[in-house]
PDB file of N, CA, C and O in Angstrom:
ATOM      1  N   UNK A   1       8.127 -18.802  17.432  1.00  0.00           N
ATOM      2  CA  UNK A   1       8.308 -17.472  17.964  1.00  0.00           C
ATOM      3  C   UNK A   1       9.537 -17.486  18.850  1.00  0.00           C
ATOM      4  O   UNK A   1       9.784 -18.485  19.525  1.00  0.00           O
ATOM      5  N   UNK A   2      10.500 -16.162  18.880  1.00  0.00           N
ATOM      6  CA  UNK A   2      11.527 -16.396  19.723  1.00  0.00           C
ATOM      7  C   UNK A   2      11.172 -14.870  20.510  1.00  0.00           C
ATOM      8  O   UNK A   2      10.562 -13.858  20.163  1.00  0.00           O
ATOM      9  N   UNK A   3      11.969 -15.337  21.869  1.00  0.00           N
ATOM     10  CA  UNK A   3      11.805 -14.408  22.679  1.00  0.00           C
ATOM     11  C   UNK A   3      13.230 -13.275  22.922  1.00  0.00           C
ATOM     12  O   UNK A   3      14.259 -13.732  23.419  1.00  0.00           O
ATOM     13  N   UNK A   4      13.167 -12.232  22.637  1.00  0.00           N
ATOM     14  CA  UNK A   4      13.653 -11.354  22.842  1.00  0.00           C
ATOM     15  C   UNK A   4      14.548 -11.141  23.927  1.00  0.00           C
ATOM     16  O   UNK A   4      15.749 -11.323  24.129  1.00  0.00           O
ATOM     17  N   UNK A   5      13.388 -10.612  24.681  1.00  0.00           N
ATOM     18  CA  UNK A   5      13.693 -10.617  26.326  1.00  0.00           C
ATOM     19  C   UNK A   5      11.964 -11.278  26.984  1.00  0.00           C
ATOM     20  O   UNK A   5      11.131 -11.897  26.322  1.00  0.00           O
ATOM     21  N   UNK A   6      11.885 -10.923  28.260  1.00  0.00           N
ATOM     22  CA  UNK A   6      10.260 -11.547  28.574  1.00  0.00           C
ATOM     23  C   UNK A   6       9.500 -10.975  27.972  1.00  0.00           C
ATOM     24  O   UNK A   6       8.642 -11.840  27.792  1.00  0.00           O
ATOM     25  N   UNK A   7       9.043  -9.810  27.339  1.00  0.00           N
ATOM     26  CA  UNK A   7       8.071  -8.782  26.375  1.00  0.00           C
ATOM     27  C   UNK A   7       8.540  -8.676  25.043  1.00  0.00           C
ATOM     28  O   UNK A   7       7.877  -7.862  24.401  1.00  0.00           O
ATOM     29  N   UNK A   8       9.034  -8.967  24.698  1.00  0.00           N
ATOM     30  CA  UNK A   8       9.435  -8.572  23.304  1.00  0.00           C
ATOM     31  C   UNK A   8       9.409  -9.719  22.691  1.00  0.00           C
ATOM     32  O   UNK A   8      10.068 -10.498  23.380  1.00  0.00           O
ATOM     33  N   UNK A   9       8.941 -10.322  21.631  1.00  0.00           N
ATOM     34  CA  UNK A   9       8.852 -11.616  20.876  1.00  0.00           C
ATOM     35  C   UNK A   9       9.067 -10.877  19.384  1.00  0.00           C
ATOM     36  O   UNK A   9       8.902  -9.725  18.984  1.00  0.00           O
ATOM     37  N   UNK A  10       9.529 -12.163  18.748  1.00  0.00           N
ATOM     38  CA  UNK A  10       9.811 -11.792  17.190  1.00  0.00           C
ATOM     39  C   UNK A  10       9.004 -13.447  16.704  1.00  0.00           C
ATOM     40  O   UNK A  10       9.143 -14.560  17.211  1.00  0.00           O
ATOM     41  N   UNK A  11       8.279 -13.051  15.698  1.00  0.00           N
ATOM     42  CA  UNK A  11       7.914 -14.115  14.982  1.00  0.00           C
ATOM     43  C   UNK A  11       7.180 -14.117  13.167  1.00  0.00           C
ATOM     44  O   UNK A  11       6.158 -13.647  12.667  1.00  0.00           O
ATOM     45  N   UNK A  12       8.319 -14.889  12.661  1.00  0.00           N
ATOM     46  CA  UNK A  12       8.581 -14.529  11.301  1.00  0.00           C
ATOM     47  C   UNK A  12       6.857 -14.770  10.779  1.00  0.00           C
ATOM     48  O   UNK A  12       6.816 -14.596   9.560  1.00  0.00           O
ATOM     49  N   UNK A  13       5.625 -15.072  11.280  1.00  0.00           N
ATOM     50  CA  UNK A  13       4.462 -15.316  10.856  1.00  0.00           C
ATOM     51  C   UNK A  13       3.616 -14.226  11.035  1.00  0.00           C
ATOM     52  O   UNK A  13       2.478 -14.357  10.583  1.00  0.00           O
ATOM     53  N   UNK A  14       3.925 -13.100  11.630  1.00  0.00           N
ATOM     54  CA  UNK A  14       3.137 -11.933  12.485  1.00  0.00           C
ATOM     55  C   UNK A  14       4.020 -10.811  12.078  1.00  0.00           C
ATOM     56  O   UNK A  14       5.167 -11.206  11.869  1.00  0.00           O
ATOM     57  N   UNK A  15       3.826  -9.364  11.875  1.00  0.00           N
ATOM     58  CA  UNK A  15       4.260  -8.161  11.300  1.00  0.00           C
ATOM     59  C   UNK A  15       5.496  -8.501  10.672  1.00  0.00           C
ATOM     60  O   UNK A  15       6.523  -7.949  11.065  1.00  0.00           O
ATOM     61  N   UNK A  16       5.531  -9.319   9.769  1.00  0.00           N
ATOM     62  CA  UNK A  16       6.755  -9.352   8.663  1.00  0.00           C
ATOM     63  C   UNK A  16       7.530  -9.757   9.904  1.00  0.00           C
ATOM     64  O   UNK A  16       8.504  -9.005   9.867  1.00  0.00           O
ATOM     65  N   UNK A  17       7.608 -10.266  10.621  1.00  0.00           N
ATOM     66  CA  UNK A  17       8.735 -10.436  11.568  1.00  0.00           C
ATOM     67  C   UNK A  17       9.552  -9.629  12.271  1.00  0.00           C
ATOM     68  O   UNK A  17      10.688  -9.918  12.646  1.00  0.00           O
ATOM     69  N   UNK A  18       8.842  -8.377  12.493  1.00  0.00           N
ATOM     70  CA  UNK A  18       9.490  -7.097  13.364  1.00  0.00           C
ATOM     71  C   UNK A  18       9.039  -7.661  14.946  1.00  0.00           C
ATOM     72  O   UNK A  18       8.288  -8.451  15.517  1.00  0.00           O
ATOM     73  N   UNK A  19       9.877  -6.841  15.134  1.00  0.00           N
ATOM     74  CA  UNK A  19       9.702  -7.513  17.432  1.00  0.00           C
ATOM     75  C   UNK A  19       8.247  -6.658  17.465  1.00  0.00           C
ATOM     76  O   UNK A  19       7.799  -5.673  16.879  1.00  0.00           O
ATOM     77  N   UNK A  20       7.751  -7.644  18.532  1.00  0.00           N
ATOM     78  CA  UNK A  20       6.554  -7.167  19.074  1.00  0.00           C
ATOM     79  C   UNK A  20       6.538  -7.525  20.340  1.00  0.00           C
ATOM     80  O   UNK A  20       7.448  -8.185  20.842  1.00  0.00           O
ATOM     81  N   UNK A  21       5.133  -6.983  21.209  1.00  0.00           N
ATOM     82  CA  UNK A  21       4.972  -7.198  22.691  1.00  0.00           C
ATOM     83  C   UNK A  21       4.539  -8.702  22.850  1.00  0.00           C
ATOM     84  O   UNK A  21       3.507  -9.129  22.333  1.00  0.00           O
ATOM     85  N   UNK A  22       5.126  -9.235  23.362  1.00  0.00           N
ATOM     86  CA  UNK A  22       4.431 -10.535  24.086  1.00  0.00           C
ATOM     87  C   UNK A  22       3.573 -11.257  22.956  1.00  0.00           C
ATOM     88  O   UNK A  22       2.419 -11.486  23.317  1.00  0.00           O
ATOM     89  N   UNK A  23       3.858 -11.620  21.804  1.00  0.00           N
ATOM     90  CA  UNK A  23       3.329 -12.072  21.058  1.00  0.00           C
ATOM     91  C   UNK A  23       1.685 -11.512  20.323  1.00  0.00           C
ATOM     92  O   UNK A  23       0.848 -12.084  19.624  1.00  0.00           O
ATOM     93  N   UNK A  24       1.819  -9.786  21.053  1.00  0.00           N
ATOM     94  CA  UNK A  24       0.420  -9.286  20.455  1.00  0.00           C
ATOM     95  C   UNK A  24       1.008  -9.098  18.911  1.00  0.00           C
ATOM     96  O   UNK A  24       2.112  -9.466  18.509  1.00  0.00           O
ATOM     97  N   UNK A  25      -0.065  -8.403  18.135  1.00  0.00           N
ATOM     98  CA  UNK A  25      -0.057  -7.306  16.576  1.00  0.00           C
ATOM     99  C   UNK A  25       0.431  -6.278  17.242  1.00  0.00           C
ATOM    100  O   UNK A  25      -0.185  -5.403  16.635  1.00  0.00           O
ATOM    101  N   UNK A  26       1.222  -5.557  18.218  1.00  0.00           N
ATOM    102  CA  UNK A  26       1.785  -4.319  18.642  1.00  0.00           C
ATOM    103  C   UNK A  26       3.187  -4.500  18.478  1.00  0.00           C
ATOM    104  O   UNK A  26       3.864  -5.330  19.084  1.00  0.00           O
ATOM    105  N   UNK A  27       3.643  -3.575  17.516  1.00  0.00           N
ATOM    106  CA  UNK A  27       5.000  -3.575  17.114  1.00  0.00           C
ATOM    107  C   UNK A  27       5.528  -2.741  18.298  1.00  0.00           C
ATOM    108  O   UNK A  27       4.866  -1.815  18.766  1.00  0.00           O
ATOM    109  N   UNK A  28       6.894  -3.142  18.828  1.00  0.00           N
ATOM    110  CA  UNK A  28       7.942  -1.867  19.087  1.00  0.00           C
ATOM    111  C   UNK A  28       8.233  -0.955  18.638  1.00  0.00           C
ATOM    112  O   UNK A  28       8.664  -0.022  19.315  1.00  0.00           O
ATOM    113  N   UNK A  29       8.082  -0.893  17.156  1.00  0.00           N
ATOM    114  CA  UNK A  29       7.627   0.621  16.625  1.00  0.00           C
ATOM    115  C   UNK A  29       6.946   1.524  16.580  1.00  0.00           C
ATOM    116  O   UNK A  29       7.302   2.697  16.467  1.00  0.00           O
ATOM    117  N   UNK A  30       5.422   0.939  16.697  1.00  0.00           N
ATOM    118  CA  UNK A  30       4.630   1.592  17.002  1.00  0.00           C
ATOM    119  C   UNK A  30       4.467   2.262  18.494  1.00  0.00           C
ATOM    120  O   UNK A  30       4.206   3.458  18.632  1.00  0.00           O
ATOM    121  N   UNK A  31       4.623   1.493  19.431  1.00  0.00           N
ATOM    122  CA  UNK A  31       5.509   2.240  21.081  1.00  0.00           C
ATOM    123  C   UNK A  31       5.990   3.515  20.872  1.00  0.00           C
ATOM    124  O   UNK A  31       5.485   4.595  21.178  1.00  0.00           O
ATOM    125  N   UNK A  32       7.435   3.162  20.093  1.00  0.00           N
ATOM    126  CA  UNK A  32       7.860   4.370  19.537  1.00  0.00           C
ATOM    127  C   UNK A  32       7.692   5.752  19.040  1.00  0.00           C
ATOM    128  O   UNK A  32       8.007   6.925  19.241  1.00  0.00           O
ATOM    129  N   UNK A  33       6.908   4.822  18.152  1.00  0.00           N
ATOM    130  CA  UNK A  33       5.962   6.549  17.495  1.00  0.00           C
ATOM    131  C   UNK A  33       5.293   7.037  17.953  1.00  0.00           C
ATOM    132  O   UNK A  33       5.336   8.260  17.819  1.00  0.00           O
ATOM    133  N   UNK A  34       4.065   6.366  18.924  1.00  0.00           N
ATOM    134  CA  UNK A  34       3.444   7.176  19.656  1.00  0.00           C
ATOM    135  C   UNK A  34       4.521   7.749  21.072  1.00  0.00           C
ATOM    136  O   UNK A  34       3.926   8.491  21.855  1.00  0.00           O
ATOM    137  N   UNK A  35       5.603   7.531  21.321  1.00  0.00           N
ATOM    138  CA  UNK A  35       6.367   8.112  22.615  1.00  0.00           C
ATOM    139  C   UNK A  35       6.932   9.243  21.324  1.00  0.00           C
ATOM    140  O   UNK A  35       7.038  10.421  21.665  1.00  0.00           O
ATOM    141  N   UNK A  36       7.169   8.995  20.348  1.00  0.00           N
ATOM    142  CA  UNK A  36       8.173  10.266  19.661  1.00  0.00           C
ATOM    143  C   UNK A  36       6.930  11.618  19.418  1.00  0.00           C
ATOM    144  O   UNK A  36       7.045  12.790  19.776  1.00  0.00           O
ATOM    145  N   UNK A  37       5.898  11.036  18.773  1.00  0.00           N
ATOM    146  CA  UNK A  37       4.513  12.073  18.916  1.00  0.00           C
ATOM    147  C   UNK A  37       4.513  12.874  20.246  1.00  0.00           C
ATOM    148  O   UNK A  37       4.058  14.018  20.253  1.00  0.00           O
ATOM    149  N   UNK A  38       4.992  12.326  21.325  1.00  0.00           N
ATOM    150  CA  UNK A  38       4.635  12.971  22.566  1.00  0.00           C
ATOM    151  C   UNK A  38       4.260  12.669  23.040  1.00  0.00           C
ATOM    152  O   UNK A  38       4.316  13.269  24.114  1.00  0.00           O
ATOM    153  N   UNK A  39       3.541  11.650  23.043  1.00  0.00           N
ATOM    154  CA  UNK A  39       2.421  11.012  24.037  1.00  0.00           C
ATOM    155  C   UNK A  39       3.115  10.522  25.277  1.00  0.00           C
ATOM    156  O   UNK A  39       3.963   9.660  25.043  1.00  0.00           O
ATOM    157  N   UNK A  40       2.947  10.901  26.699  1.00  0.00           N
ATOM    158  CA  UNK A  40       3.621  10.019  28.058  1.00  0.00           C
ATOM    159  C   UNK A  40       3.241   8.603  27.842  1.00  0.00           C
ATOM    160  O   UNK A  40       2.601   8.079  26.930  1.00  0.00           O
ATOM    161  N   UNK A  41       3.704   8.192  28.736  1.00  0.00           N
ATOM    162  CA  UNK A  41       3.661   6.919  28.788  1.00  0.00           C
ATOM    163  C   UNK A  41       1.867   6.207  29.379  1.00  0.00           C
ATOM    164  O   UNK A  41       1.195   5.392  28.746  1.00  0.00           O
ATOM    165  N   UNK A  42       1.540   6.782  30.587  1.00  0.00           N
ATOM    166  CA  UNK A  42       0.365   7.035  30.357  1.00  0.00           C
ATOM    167  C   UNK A  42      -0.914   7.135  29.035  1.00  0.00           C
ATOM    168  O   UNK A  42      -1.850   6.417  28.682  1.00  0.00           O
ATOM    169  N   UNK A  43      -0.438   8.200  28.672  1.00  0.00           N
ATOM    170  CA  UNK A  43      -1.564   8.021  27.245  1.00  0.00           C
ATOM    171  C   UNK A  43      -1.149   7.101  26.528  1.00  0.00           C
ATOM    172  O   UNK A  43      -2.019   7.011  25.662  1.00  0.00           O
ATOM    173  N   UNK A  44      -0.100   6.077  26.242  1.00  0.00           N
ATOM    174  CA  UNK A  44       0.401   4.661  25.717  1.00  0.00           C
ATOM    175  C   UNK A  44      -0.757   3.798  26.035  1.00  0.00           C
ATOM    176  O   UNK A  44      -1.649   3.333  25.326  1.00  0.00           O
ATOM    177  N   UNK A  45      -0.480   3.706  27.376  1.00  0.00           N
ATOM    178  CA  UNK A  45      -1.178   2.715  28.206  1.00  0.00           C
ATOM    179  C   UNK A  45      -2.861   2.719  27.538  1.00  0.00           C
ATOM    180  O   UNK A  45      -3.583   1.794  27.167  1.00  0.00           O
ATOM    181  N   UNK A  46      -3.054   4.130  27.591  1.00  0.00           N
ATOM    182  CA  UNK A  46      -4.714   4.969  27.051  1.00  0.00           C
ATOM    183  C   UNK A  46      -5.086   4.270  25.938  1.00  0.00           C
ATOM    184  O   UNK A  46      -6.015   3.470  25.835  1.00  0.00           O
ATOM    185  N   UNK A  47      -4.155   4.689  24.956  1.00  0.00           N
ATOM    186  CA  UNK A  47      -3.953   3.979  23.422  1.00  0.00           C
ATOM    187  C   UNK A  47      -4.106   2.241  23.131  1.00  0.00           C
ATOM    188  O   UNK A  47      -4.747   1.546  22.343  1.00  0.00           O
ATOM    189  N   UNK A  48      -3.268   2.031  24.089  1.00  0.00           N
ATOM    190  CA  UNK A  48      -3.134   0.675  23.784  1.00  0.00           C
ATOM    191  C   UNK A  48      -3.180  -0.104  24.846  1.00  0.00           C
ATOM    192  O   UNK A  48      -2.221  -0.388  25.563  1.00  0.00           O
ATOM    193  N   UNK A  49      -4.927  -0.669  25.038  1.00  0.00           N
ATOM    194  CA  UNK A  49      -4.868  -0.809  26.569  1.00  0.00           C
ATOM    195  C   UNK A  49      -4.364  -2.665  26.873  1.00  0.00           C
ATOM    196  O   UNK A  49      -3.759  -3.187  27.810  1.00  0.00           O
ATOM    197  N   UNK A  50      -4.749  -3.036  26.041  1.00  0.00           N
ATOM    198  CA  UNK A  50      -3.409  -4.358  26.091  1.00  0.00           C
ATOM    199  C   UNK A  50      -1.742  -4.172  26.872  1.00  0.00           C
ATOM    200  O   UNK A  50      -1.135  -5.087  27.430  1.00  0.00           O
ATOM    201  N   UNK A  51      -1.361  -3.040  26.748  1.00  0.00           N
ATOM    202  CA  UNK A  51       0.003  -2.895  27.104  1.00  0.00           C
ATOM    203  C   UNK A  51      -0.275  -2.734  28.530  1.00  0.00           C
ATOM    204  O   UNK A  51      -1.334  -2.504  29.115  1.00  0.00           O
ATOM    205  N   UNK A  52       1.027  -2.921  28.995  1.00  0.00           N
ATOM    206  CA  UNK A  52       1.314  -2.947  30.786  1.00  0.00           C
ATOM    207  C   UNK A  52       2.715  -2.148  30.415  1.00  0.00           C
ATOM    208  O   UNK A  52       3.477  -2.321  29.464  1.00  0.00           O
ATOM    209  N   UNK A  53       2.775  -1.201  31.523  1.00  0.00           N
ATOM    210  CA  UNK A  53       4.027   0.074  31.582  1.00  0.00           C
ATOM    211  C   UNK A  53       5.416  -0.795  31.957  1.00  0.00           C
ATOM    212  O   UNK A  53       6.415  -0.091  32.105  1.00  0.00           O
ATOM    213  N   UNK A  54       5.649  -2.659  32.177  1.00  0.00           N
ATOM    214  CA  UNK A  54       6.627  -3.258  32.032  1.00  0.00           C
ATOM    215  C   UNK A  54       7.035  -3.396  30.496  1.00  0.00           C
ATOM    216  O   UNK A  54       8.213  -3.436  30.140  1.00  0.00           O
ATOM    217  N   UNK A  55       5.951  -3.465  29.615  1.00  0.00           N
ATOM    218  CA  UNK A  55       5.994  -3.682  28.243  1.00  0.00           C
ATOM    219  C   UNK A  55       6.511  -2.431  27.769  1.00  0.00           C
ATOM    220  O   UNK A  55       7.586  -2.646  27.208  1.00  0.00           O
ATOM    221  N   UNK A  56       6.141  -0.971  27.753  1.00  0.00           N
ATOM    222  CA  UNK A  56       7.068   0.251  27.679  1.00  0.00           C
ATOM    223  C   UNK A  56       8.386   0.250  28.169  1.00  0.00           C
ATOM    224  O   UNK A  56       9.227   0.424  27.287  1.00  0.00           O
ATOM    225  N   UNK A  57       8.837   0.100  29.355  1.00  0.00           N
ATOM    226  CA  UNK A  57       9.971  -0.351  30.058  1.00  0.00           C
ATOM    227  C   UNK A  57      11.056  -1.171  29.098  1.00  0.00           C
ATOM    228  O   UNK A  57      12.210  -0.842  28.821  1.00  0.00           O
ATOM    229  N   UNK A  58      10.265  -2.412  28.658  1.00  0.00           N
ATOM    230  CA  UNK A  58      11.147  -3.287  27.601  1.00  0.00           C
ATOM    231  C   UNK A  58      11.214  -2.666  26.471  1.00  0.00           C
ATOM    232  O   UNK A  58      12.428  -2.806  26.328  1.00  0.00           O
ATOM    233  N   UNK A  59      10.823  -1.965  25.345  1.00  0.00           N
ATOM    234  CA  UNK A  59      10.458  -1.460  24.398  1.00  0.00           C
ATOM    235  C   UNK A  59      11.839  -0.263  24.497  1.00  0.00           C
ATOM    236  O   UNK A  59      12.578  -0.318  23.514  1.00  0.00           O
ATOM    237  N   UNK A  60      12.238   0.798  25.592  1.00  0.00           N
ATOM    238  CA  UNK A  60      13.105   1.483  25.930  1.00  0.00           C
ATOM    239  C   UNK A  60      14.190   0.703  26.012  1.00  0.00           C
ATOM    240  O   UNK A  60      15.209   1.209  25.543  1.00  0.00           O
ATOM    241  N   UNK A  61      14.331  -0.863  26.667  1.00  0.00           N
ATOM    242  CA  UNK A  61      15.659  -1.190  27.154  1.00  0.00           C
ATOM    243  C   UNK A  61      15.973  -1.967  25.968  1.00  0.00           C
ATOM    244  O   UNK A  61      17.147  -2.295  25.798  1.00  0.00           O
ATOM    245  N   UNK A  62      15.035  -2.327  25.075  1.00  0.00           N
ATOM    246  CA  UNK A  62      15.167  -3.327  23.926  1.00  0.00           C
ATOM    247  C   UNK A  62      15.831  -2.174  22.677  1.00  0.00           C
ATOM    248  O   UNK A  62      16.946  -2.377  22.196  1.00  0.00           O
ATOM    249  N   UNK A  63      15.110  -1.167  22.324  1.00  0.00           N
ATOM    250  CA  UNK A  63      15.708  -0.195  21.679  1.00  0.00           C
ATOM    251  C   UNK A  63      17.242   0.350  21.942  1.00  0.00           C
ATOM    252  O   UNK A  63      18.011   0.707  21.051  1.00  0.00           O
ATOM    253  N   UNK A  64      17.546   0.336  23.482  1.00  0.00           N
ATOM    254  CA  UNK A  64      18.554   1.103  23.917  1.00  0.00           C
ATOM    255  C   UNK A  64      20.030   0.502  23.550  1.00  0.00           C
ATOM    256  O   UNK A  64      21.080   1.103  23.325  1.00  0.00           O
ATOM    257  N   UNK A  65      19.677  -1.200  23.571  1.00  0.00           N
ATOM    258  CA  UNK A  65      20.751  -2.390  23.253  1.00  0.00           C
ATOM    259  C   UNK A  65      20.846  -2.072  21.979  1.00  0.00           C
ATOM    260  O   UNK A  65      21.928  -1.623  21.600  1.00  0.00           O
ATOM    261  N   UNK A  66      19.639  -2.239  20.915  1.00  0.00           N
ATOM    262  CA  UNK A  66      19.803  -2.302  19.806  1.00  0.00           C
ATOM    263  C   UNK A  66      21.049  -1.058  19.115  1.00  0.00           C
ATOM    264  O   UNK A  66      21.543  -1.130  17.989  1.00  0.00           O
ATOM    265  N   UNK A  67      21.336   0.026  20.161  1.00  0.00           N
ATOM    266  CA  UNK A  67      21.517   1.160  19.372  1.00  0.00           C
ATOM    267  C   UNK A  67      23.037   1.707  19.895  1.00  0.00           C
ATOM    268  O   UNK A  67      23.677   2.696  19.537  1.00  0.00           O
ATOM    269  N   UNK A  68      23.354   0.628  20.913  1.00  0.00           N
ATOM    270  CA  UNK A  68      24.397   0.867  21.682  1.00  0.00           C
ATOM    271  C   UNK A  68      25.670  -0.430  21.569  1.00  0.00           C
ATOM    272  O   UNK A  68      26.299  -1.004  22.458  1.00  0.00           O
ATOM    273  N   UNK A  69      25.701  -0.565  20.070  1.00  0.00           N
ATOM    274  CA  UNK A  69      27.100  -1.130  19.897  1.00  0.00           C
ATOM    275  C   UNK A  69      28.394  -0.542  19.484  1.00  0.00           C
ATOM    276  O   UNK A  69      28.551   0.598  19.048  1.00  0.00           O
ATOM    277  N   UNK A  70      29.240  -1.378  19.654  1.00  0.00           N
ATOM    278  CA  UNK A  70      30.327  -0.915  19.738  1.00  0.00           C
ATOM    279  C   UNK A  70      30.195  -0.766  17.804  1.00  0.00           C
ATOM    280  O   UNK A  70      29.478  -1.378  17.012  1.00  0.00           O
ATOM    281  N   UNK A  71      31.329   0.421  17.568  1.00  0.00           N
ATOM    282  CA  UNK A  71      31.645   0.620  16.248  1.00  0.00           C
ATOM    283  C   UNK A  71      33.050   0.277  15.877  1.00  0.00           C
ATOM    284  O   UNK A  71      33.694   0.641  16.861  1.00  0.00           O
ATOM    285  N   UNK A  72      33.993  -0.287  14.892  1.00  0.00           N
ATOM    286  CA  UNK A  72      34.836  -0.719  14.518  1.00  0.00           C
ATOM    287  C   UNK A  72      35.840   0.563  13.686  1.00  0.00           C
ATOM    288  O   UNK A  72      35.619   0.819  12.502  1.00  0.00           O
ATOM    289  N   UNK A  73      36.774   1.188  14.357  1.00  0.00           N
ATOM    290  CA  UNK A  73      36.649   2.027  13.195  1.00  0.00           C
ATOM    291  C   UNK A  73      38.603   1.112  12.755  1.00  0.00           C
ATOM    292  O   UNK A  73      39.345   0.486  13.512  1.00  0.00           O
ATOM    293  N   UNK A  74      38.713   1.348  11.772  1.00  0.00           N
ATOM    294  CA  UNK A  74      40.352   1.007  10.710  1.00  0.00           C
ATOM    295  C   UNK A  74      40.957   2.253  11.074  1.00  0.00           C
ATOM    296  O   UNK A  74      40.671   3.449  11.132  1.00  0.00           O
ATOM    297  N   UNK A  75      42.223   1.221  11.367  1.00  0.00           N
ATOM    298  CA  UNK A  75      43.689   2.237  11.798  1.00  0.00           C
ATOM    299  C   UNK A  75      44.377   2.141  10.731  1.00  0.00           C
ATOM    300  O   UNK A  75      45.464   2.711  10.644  1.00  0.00           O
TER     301      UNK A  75
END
C-alpha cells in the first residue's frame, strides 16, 4: 500500500487500486459523490461513520492537486 498523503492510501489489492481513506473500502470518490449530491459534510460523517472530517479535509486537498496542473500549450 502507498500513501498518498496521511489519509489517502492507494493499494493495487483493494478497489481496483483507486485512492482510498486510510486503507478503509471508502473510495475518494465516493466522498465525492455524496458532497456533489449535496450532502454537508456533516451528513458524510452520518453516512460514513468510519470517516473523521480530517479524512474530508484530505479528500478536498487530494482532489484539488490532482486537478491543478500546469497545462503545456505549443507555440
Amino acid at each position: 500500500m502507498s500513501y498518498i498523503s496521511e489519509r489517502i492510501t492507494v493499494n493495487p489489492e483493494q478497489c481496483g487500486g483507486r485512492p482510498c481513506i486510510r486503507g478503509m473500502r471508502i473510495r475518494v470518490i465516493d466522498i465525492l459523490d455524496l458532497l456533489a449530491s449535496g450532502l454537508s459534510f456533516t451528513e458524510v460523517l452520518q453516512e460514513l461513520p468510519d470517516l473523521e472530517m480530517a479524512d474530508i479535509s484530505a479528500v478536498l486537498k487530494f482532489v484539488a492537486r490532482r486537478l491543478d496542473h500546469p497545462i503545456l500549450v505549443a507555440a
